[in-house]
C-alpha positions in Angstrom: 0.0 0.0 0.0 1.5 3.6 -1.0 1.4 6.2 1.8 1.9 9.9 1.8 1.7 12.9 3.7 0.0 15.7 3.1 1.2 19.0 5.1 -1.8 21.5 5.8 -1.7 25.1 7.6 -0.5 23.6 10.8 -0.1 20.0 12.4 -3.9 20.0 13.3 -4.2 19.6 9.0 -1.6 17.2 8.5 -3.4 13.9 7.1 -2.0 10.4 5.9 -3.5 9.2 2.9 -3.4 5.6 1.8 -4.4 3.7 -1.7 -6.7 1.0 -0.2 -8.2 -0.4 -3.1 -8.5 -0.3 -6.6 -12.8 1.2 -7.6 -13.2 -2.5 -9.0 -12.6 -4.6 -5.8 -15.8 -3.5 -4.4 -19.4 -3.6 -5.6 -22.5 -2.2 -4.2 -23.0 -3.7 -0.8 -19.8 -5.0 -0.3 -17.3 -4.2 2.7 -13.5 -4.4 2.9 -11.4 -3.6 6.4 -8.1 -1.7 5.4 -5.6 0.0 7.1 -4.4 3.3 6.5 -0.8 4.4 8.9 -1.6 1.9 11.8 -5.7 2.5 11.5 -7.9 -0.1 10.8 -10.8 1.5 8.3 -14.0 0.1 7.2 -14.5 0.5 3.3 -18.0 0.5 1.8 -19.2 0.4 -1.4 -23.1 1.5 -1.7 -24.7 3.0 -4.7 -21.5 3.5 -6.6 -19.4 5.5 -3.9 -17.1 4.9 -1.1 -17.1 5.8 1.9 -14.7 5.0 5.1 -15.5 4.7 9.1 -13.9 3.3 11.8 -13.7 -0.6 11.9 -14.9 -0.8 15.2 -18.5 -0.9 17.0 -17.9 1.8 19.6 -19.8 -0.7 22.3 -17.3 -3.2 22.6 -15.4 -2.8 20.2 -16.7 -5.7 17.9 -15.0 -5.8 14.3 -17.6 -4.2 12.2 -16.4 -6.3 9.0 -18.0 -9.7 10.6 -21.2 -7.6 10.6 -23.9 -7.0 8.2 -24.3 -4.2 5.6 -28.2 -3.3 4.4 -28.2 -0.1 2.1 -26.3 3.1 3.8 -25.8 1.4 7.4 -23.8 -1.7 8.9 -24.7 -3.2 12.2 -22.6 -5.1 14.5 -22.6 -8.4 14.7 -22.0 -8.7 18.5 -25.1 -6.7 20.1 -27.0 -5.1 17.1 -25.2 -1.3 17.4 -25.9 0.2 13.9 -24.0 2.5 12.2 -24.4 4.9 8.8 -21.4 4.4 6.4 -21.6 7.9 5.2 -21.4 9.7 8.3 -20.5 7.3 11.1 -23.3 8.4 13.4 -24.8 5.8 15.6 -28.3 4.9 14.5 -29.4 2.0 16.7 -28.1 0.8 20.3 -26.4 -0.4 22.4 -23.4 2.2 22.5 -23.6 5.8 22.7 -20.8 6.9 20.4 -20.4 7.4 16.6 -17.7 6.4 14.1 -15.1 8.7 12.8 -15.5 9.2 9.2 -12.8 9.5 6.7 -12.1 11.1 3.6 -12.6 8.7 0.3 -11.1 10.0 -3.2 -10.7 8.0 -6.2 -8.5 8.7 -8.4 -7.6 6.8 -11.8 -9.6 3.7 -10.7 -7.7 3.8 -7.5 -9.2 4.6 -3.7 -7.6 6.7 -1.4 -8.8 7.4 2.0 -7.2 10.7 4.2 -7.4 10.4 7.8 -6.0 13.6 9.8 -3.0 13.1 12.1 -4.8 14.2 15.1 -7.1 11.7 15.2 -5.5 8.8 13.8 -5.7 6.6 16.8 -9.4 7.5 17.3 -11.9 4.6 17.2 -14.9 6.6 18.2 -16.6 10.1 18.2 -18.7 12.0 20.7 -21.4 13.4 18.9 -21.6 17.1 18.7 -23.0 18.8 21.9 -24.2 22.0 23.3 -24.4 23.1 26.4 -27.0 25.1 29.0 -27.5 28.7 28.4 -27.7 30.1 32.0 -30.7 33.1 31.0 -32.9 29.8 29.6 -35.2 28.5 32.4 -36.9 25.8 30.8 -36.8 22.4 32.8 -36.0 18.8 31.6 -36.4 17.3 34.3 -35.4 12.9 33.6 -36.3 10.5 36.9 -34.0 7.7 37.1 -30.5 7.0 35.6 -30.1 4.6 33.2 -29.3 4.4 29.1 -32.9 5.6 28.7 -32.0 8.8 30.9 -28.4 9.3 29.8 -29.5 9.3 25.4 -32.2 11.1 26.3 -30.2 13.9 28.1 -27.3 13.5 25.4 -30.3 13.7 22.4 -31.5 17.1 23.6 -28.0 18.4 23.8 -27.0 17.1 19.9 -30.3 18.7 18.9 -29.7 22.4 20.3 -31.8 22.2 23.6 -29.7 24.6 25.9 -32.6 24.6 28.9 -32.0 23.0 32.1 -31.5 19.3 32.6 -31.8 17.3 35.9 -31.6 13.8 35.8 -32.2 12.1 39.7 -31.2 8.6 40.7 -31.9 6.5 43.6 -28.7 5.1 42.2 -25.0 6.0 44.0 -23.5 6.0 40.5 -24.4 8.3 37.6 -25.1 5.7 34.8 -23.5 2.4 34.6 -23.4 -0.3 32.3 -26.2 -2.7 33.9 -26.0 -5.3 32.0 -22.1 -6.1 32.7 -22.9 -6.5 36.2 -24.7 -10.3 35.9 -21.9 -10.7 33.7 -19.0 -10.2 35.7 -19.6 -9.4 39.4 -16.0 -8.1 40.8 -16.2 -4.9 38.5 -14.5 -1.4 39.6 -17.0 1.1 39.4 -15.2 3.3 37.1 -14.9 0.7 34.6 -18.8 0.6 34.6 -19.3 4.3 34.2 -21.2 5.2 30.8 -19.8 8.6 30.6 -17.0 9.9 33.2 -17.9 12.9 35.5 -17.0 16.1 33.8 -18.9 15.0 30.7 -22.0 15.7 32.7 -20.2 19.1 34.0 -19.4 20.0 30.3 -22.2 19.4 29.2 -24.7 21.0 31.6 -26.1 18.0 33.0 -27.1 18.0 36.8 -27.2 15.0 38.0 -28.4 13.8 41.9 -27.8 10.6 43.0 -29.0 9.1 46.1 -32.0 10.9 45.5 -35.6 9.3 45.0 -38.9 11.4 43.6 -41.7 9.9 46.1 -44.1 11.5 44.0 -45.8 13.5 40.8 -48.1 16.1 40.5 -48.5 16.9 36.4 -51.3 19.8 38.1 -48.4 21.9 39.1 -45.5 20.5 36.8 -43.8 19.3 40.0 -42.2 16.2 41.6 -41.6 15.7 45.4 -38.6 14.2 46.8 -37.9 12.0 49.6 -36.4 14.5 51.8 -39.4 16.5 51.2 -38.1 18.9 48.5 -40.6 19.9 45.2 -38.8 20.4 41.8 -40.6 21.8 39.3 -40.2 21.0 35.3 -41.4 21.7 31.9 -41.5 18.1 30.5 -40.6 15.3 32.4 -38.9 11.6 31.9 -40.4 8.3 33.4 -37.6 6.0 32.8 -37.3 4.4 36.6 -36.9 1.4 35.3 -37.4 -2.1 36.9 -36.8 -3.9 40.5 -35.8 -7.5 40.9 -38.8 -9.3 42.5 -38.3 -10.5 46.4 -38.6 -13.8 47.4 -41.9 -14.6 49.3 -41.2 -17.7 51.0 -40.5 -18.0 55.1 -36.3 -16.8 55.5 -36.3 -14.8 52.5 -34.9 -12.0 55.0 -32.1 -13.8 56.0 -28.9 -12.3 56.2 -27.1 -14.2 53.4 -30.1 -13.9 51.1 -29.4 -11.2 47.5 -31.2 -9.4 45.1 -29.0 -8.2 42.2 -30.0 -4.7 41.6 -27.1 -2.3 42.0 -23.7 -2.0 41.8 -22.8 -2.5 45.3 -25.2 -6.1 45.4 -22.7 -7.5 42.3 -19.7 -6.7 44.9 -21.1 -8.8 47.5 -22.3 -11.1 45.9 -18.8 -11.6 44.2 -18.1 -11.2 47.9 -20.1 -13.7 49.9 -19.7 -16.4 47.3 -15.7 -16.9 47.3 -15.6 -20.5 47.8 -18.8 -20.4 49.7 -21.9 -22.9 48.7 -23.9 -20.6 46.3 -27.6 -21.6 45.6 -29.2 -19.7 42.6 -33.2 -19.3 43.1 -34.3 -18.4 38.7 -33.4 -20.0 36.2 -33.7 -17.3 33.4 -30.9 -14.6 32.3 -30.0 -13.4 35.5 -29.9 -16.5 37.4 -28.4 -18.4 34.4 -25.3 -15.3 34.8 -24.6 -15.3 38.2 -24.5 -19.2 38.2 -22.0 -18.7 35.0 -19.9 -16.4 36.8 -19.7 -18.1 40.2 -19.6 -21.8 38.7 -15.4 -21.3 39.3 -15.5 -19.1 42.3 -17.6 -20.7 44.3 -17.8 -24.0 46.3 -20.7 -25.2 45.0 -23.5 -24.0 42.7 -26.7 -25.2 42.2 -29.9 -23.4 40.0 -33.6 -23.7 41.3 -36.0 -23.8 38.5 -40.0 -23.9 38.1 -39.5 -25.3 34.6 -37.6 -28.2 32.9 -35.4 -26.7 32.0 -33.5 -23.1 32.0 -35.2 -20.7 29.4 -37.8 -22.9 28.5 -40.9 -20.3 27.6 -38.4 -17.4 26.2 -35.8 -19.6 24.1 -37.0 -23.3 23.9 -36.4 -26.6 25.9 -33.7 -27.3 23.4 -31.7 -24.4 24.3 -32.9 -24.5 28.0 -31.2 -28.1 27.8 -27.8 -27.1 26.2 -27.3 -24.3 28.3 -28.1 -26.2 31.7 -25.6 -29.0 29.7 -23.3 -26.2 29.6 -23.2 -25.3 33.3 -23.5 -28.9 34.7 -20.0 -29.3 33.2 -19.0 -26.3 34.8 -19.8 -28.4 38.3 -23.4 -26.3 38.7 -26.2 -28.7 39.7 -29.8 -28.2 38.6 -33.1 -28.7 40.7 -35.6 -28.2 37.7 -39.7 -28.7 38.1 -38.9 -27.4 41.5 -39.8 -24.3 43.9 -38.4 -22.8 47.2 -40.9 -24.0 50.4 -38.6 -22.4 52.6 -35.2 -20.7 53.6 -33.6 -21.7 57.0 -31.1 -20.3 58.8 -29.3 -19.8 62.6 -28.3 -17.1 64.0 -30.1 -14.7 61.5 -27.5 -16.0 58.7 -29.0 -18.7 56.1 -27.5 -22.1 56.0 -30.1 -24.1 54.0 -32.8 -24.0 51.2 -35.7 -26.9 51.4 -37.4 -27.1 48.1 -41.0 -28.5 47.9 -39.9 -31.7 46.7 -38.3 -32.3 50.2 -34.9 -31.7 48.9 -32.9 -29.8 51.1 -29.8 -27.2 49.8 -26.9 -26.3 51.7 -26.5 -22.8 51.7 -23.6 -19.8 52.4 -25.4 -17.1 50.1 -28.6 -17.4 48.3 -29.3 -15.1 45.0 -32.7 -14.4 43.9 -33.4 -14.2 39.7 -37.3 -14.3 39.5 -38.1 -11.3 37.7 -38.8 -8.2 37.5 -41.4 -5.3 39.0 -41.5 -1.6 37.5 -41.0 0.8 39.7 -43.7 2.8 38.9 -45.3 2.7 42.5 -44.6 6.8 42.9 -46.8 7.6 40.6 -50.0 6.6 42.2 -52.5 9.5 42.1 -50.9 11.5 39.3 -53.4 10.3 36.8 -50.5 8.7 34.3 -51.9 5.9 33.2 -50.0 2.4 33.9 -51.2 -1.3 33.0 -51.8 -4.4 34.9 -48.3 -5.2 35.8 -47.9 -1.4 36.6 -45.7 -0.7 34.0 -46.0 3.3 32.1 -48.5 3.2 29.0 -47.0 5.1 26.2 -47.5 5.9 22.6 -45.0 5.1 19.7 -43.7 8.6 20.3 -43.1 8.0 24.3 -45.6 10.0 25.4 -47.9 9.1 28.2 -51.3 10.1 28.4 -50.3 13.3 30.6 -49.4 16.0 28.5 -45.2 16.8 28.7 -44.8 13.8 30.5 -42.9 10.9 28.4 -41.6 7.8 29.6 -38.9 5.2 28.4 -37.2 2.1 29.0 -37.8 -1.0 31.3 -40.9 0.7 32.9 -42.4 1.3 29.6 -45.8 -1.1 28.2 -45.3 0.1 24.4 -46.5 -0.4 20.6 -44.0 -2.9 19.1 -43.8 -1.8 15.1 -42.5 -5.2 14.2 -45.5 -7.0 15.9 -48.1 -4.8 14.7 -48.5 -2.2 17.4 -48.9 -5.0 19.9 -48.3 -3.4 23.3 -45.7 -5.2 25.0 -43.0 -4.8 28.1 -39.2 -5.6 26.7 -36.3 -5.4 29.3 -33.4 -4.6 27.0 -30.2 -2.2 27.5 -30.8 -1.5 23.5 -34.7 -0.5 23.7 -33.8 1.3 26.8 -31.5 3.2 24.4 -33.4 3.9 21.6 -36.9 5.0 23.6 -34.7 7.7 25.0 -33.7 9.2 21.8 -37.2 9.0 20.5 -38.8 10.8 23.4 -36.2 13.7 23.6 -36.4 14.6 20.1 -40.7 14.6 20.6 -40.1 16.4 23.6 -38.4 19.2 21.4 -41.4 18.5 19.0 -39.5 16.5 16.3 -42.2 13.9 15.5 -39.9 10.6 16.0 -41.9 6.6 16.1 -39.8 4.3 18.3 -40.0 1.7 15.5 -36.7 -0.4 16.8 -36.3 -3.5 16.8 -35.9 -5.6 20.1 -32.1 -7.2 20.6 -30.2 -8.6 23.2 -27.8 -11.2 24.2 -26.6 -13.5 27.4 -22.9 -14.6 28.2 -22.8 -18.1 29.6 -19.4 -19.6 30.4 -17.3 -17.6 27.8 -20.2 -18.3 25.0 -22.6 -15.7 23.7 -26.9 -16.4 22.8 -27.8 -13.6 20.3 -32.0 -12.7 20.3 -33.6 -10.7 18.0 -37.1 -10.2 17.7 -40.2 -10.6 19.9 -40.8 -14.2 20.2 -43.8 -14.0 23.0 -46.7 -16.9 22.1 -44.5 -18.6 19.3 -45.7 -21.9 18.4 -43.1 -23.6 16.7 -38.9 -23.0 16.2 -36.9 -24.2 12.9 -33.4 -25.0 13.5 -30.4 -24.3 11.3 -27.1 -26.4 12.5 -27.3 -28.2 15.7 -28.3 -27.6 19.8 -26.1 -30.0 21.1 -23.1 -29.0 18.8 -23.3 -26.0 20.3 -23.9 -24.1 17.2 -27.3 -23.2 15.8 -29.9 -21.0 14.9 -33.0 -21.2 16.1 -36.2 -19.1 13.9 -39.2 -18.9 16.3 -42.2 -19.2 14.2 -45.9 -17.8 14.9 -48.8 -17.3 12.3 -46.3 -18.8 9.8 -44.3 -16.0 9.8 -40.5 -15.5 12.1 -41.0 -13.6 14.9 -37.8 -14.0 16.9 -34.7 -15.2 16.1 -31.8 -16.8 18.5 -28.3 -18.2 17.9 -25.2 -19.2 19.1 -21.7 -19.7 17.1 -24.2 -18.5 14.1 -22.5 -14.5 13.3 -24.0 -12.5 12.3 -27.3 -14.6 11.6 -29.2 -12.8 14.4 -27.4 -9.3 12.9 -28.6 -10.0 9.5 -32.3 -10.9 10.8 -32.5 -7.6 12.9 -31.8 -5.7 9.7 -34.5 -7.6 7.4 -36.9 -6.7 10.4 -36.1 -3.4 10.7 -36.2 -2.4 7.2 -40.0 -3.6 7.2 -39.6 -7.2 5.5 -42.0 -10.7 6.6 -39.7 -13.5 7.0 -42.0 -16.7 6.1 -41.9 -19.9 7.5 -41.0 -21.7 4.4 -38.0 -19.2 4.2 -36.7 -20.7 7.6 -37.7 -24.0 6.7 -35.1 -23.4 3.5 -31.9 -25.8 3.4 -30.5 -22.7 1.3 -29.9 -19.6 3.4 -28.5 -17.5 0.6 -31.7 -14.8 1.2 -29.8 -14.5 4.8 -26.6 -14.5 3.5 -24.9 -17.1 5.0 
């Protein structure tokens, strides 16, 4: 490859420019990761013209050429982050950071792409902010502090809105990544941090932690807080999120006995299960995670499930089996078809779990997965409507049915485009995400439809299950490869059509799936059933 450098008005302008490519060795659609000095660059080919980005998915860094490419945007294959090719901006979650974009010339059937000195080792770009103007007095006022919070305050700064912002969390962190925390236990905090500190100062984001609004009076555009306190607003964020259910059986407030929740409860439950006997009550995502974690930490780990098997109504007794297969190598025992009658303990500590079969657990620590509640409870007498699990009715654009009041995230029941408006309550970082840049730009009346699709993924001893799609009442799945190889995808069918997708050693399958979904397309039945995949493009 032939290098040069170009000297501009001052270092700031100096670029490298590499020949990447001759304009034949790409047609419409196609990707190509090059390098240009030391920088790996994604090269695209759509309608004709190239265009360059950086090669990595500003999440996790996940290399962007393993994922898919559908018209003017790629999305990673890891976690479903999409990208545009022209611009690098970030156009669906998780991730909150766009790609740098280069400069593409060609030149006598030859490419060239110019990256500037400065920002040669830069793999990611904060997008364009302003800040508060001190004379404007408007009030956006966001309660709770998670993704949905965080894009929503980072929305209405990329889109000019200079009034106040206050975001309030019961939390003691400003926003953390959540779902690393069932993932690996023993974090540092400030390795979880979404954005550092002084991003918030620079930006002109107040935020209060340790601080919890008791309740909401839309009358007077006012919320009360726990030490007594009013704060008034002009529009106003729902987006408290979710709590993990208690146990109800006799013990459960035994010292000894967790709810993962915050970041402290991942620290001791790292903590308390160091070569202790761990029992794990839930046997979906979260329980699945902490036994994964602690299956090599611990002294023993066993799983209690009401089903046969892990996952079996969300993913499928086949998966449900492989993934228990997976742990019970990892020395985790199961207890399946089974439920807690009772936690005992001495002393105020707990010792054992007794099961209503009659089998009885030792026990150092026990950690509760069974779900979730929305927190939602503060809102009682404010008129905002909520359904029967008590989660936040909203429209497509996030807005409740109290004028200037929006709400996003896990708290949110919501119109699902890809299902047909059905109203429906999805838990995912990503949705979290995205319902937090829809409702800030409505709130600064940009008429936005959360039309995203659903994605999400589970780490289980190293190995990661990919989910797209909303696979609620399916009747049927179609597999492609095989369970118990350990490498499969799995097409969840309903009403003949896919619905839902899940895989695992399968990139970017799931990816590819989330794209055709997004972009409006019906995935039949006979399609999955198809022993060629070329319409997927595997």
């Amino acid at each position: 490859m032939n290098l040069c450098q170009e000297a501009g008005d001052g270092e700031e302008q100096e670029e490298v420019t590499g020949m990447v490519c001759q304009e034949v060795d790409l047609k419409d659609g196609q990707m190509k990761e090059v390098t240009v000095g030391d920088q790996k660059v994604l090269l695209v080919r759509t309608q004709g013209q190239y265009s360059a980005v950086g090669s990595r998915c500003s999440h996790y860094n996940a290399p962007l050429i393993k994922g898919v490419l559908v018209g003017d945007r790629v999305r990673c294959p890891f976690h479903g982050a999409c990208f545009n090719v022209r611009t690098g901006d970030i156009e669906e979650y998780p991730g909150l950071d766009c790609l740098p974009s280069y400069k593409v010339k060609v030149e006598d059937g030859k490419v060239y792409v110019s990256i500037n000195k400065s920002s040669l080792k830069l793999t990611k770009r904060v997008k364009e902010m302003c800040s508060r103007a001190p004379d404007i007095e408007h009030t956006t006022l966001l309660v709770g502090g998670g993704p949905a919070s965080l894009v929503c305050a980072e929305t209405l700064r990329q889109n000019c809105y200079r009034g106040r912002i206050l975001m309030v969390t019961k939390d003691t962190l400003p926003p953390f990544d959540k779902p690393k925390l069932s993932k690996a236990l023993d974090l540092d905090s400030s390795s979880i941090l979404l954005r550092p500190s002084d991003f918030y100062q620079q930006h002109g984001v107040e935020v209060w932690t340790q601080k919890e609004v008791v309740s909401v009076n839309p009358a007077d555009k006012a919320v009360k807080l726990s030490d007594g306190s009013l704060q008034r607003y002009d529009q106003l964020l729902i987006a408290t999120g979710c709590r993990a259910r208690p146990l109800d059986c006799p013990g459960w407030d035994l010292k000894g006995v967790k709810l993962l929740q915050r970041y402290e409860d991942a620290k001791e439950i790292h903590r308390s299960g160091l070569g202790q006997k761990a029992v794990v009550i839930g046997s979906s995502f979260i329980g699945m995670e902490v036994a994964s974690y602690l299956s090599n930490k611990a002294a023993s780990v066993a799983v209690v499930g009401t089903s046969g098997y892990p996952y079996e109504r969300s993913l499928g007794p086949e998966i449900g089996k492989m993934s228990m297969q997976m742990l019970e190598e990892e020395n985790v025992k199961f207890y399946m078809n089974d439920r807690v009658a009772e936690i005992q303990g001495e002393n105020g500590e707990v010792k054992r779990v007794v099961l209503k079969s009659g089998i009885v657990l030792e026990a150092d620590v026990v950690i509760a997965g069974i779900g979730v509640i929305p927190n939602s409870d503060f809102l009682a007498g404010s008129e905002l409507e909520v359904d029967s699990r008590k989660a936040v009715v909203v429209d497509k654009f996030m807005r409740t049915n109290v004028p200037d009041i929006f709400s996003a995230g896990d708290i949110t029941s919501f119109p699902l485009t890809i299902r047909g408006d059905q109203r429906v309550n999805v838990g995912h970082w990503q949705m979290s995400q995205a319902q937090g840049r829809v409702a800030a730009l409505n709130m600064l009346k940009k008429p936005t439809k959360c039309e995203s699709v659903p994605f999400f993924w589970t780490v289980l001893v190293g190995k990661s299950i990919r989910y797209t799609g909303y696979g609620e009442g399916y009747t049927e799945i179609i597999f492609k490869g095989k369970v118990e190889e350990r490498k499969f995808l799995a097409f969840y069918i309903k009403d003949e059509v896919v619905v839902a997708a899940a895989s695992l050693m399968f990139d970017p399958a799931v990816a590819r799936l989330a794209e055709l979904m997004a972009t409006g397309q019906i995935i039949t039945k006979a399609q999955a059933q198809a022993e060629d995949l070329r319409w997927l493009q595997m």
